[in-house]
C-alpha positions in Angstrom: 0.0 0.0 0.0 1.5 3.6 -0.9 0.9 6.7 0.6 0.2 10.0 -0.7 -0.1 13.1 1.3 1.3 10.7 4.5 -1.8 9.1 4.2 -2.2 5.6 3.0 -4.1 4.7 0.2 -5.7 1.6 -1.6 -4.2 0.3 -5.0 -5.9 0.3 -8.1 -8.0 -2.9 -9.1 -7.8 -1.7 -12.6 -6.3 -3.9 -15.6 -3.1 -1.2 -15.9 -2.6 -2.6 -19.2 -5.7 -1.7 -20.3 -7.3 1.5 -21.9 -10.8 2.2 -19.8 -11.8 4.4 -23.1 -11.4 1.0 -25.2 -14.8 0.3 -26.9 -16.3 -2.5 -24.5 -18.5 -4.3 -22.6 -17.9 -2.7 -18.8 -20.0 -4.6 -15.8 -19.6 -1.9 -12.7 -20.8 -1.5 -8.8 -20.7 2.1 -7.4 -21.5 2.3 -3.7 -22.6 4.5 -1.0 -19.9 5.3 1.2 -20.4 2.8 4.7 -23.1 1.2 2.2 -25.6 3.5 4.0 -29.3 2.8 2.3 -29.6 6.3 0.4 -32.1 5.2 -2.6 -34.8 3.4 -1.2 -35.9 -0.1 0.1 -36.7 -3.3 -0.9 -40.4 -5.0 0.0 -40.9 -8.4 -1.8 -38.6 -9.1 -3.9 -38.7 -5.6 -5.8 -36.7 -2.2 -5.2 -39.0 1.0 -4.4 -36.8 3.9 -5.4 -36.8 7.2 -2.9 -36.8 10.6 -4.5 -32.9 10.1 -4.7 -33.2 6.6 -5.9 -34.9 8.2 -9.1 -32.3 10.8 -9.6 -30.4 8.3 -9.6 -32.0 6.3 -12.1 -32.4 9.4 -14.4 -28.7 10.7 -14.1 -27.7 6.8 -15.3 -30.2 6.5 -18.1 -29.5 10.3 -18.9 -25.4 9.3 -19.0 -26.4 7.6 -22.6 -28.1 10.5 -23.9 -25.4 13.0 -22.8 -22.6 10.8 -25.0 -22.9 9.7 -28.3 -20.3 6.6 -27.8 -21.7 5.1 -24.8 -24.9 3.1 -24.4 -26.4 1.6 -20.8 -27.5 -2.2 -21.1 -29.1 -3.8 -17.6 -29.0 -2.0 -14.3 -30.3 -2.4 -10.9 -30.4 0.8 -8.2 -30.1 -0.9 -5.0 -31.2 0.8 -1.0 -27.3 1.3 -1.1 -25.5 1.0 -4.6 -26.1 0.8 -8.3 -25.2 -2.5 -10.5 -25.0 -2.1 -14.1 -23.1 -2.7 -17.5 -21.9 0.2 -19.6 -21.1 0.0 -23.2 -18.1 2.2 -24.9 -18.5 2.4 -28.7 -15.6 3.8 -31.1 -16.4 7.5 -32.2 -18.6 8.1 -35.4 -15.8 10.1 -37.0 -12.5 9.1 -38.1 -10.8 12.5 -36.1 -12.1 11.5 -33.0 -10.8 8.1 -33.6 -7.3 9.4 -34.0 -7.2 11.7 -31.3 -8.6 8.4 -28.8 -5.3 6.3 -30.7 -3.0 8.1 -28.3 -2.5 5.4 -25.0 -3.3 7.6 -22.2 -1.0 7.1 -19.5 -2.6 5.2 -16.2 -4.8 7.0 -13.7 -5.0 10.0 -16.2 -8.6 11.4 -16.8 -9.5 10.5 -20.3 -12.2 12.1 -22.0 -14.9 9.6 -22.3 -13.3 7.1 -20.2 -15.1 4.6 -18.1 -13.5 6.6 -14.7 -14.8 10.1 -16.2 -18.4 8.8 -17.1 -18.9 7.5 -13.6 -17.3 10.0 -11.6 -19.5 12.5 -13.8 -22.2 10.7 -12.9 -21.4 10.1 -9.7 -21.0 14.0 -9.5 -24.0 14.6 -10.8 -26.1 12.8 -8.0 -24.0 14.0 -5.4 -24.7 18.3 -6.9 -28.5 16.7 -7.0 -28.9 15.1 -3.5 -26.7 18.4 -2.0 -29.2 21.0 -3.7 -32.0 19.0 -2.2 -31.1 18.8 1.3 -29.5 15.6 1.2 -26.0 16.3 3.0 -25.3 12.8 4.4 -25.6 11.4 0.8 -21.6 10.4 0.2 -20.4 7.8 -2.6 -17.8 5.6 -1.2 -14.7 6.4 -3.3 -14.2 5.1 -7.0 -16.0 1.9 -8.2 -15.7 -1.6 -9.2 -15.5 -3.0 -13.0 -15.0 -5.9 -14.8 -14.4 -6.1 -18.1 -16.8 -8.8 -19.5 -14.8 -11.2 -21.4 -17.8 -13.0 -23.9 -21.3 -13.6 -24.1 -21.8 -16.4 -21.4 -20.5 -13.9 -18.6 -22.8 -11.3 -20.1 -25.5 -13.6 -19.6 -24.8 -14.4 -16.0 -24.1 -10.5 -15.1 -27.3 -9.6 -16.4 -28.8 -12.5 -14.3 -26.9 -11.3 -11.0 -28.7 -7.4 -12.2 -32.3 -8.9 -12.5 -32.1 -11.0 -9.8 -30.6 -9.1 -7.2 -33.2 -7.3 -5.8 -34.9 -11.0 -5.4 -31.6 -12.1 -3.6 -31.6 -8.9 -1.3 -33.2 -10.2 2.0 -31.0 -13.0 2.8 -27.7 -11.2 1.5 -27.6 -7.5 2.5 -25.8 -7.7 5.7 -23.1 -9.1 3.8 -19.8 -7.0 2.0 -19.1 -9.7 -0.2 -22.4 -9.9 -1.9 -22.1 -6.7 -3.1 -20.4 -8.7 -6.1 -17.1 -6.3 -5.6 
């Protein structure tokens, strides 16, 4: 573990090989920070969103309308964090194309890289749930990915999403359900 500031810090789960602007399937978890139940509750089986829950919702769904080379397949907004699989697409022109052919150098902000479109829409909840009166409403820090690998792991992500909220009751009091 290093330290930055004299503080110590985690590492990076990230693939450092990898370029998070790549055009690909992305499964990711964002969480509240101390998974404290911010967006609603669960009652048989299904999630009821809170007012924060649906800006939550919207701000995700809105993420795809915002930019043109990403697209949101199945997600799930959970009492305390948000499940769902992002796809990148290469850009439309051949310009843009060039300009993302450049390797950005690890834990450098990329435009239109995975870590900018969630902490943008991270940020964008947070403005949201600050303007509303919401001041305990934190993220915990950064998120979890995986890069899905072919189309029987899509499969079984998607499952986890759907299922989830059915799976709730008998796992939430458990970290490593969260599917980190």
């Amino acid at each position: 573990m290093s330290k930055y500031m004299d503080l110590y810090r985690s590492e990076s789960i990230r693939l450092q090989e990898w370029d998070y602007s790549n055009p690909w399937w992305y499964y990711v978890t964002i969480v509240t920070k101390n998974h404290f139940h911010h967006f609603g509750y669960i009652k048989d089986g299904k999630m009821h969103l809170n007012n924060l829950g649906k800006t939550v919702q919207e701000e995700w769904e809105k993420t795809a309308v915002l930019r043109p080379t990403v697209s949101m397949d199945e997600f799930i907004i959970m009492p305390n964090h948000i499940h769902g699989i992002i796809i990148l697409s290469p850009p439309e022109t051949p310009e843009k194309a060039e300009q993302k052919s450049v390797k950005a150098e690890f834990s450098k902000p990329v435009s239109n890289s995975l870590s900018v479109i969630l902490n943008q829409f991270k940020g964008a909840v947070k403005r949201w749930a600050k303007k509303n009166g919401l001041q305990t409403f934190e993220w915990h820090q950064g998120f979890y990915d995986r890069i899905i690998r072919n189309e029987k792991e899509l499969y079984h992500i998607r499952k986890y999403i759907i299922e989830n909220p059915l799976k709730w009751e008998f796992e939430k009091g458990s970290i490593e359900n969260l599917d980190l």
